[in-house]
TORTI-466519 format. One line per 2 residues: number of its first residue (from 1); their letters; for each residue z, x, y of C-alpha. Coordinates in Angstrom, 3 decimals, decimal comma, padded with zeros to 6 digits, always signed. Each point is the difference from the previous one (the first is absolute). Layout:
<nodes>
NUM	A	Z X Y  ...
</nodes>
This chain:
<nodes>
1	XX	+077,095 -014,432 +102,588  -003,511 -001,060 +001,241
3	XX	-000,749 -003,790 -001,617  -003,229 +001,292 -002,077
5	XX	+002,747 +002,388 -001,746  +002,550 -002,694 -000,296
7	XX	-002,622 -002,203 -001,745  -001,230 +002,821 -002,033
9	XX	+003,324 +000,903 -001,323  +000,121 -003,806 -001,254
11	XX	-003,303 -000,375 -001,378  -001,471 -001,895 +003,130
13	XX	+001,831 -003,002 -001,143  +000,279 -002,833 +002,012
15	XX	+004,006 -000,405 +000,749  -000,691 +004,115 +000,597
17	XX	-002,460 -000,819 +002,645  +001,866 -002,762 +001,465
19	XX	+003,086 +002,190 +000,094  -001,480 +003,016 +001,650
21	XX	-001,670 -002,767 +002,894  +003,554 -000,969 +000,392
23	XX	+001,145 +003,732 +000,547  -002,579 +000,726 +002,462
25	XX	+000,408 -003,278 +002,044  +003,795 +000,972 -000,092
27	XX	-000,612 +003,462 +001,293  -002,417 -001,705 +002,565
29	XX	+002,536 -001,703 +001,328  +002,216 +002,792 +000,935
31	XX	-002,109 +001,418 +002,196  -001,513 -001,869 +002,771
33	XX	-003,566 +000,387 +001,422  -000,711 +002,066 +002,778
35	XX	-003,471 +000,442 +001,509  +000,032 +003,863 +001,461
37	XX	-003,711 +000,678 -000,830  -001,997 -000,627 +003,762
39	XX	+002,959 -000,295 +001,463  +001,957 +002,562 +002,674
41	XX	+000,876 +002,907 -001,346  +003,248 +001,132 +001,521
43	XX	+002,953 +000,181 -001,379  +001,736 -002,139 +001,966
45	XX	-002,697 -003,011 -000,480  +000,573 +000,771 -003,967
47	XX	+003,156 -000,411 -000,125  +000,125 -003,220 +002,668
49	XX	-002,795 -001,211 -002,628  +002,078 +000,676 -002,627
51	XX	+003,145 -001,714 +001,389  -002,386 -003,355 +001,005
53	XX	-000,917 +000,319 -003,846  +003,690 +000,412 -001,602
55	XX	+001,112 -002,657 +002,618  -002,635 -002,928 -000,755
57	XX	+000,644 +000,998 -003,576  +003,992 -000,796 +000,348
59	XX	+001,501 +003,456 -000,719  +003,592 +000,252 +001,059
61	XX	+000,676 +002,190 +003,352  +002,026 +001,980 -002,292
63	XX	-003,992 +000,356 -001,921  -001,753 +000,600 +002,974
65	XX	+002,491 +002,915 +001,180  -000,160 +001,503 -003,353
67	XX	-003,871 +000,469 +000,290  +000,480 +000,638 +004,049
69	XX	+002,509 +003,422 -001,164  -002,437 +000,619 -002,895
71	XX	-002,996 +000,416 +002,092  +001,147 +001,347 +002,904
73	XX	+001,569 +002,893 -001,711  -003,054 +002,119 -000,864
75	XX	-003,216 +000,876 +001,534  -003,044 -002,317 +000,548
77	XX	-000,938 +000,820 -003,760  +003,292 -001,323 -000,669
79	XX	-000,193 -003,107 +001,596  -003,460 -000,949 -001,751
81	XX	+001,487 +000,653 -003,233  +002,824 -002,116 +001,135
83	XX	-001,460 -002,757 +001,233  -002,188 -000,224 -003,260
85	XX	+003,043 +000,350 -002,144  +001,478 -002,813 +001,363
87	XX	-002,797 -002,181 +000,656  -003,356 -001,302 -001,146
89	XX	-002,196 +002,559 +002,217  -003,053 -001,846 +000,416
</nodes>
């Protein structure tokens, strides 16, 4: 639910507004930033961008080979929409 709808659904009040910040700093936080706009790109400098990213952010190696399998199990279409499931695409 986008945080204009959350707020709408509760009459824009404040706590509403406050709580729906508080979602989308949460879901923020999940996924790490990764700069792949002007940057390389070949798969294999996505996903070592990626990896930097998930790394520096503190993701388990158990994370980071979850989103390694993920991506590397499609095509190159695959691996974008990987990479920006996982992260903050930027």
């Amino acid at each position: 639910m986008a945080k204009e709808d959350f707020v709408r659904e509760y009459d824009g009040s404040e706590e509403a507004s406050r709580m729906a910040d508080a979602a989308t700093t949460k879901a923020n936080a999940r996924k790490p930033p990764v700069k792949l706009t002007g940057q390389d790109g070949n798969a294999f400098a996505i996903l070592g961008l990626c990896q930097r990213a998930a790394k520096d952010a503190g993701w388990s190696q158990e994370r980071r080979d979850e989103f390694m399998a993920e991506a590397q199990s499609g095509d190159y279409g695959h691996l974008l929409a990987t990479a920006m499931r996982f992260f903050d695409v930027r």
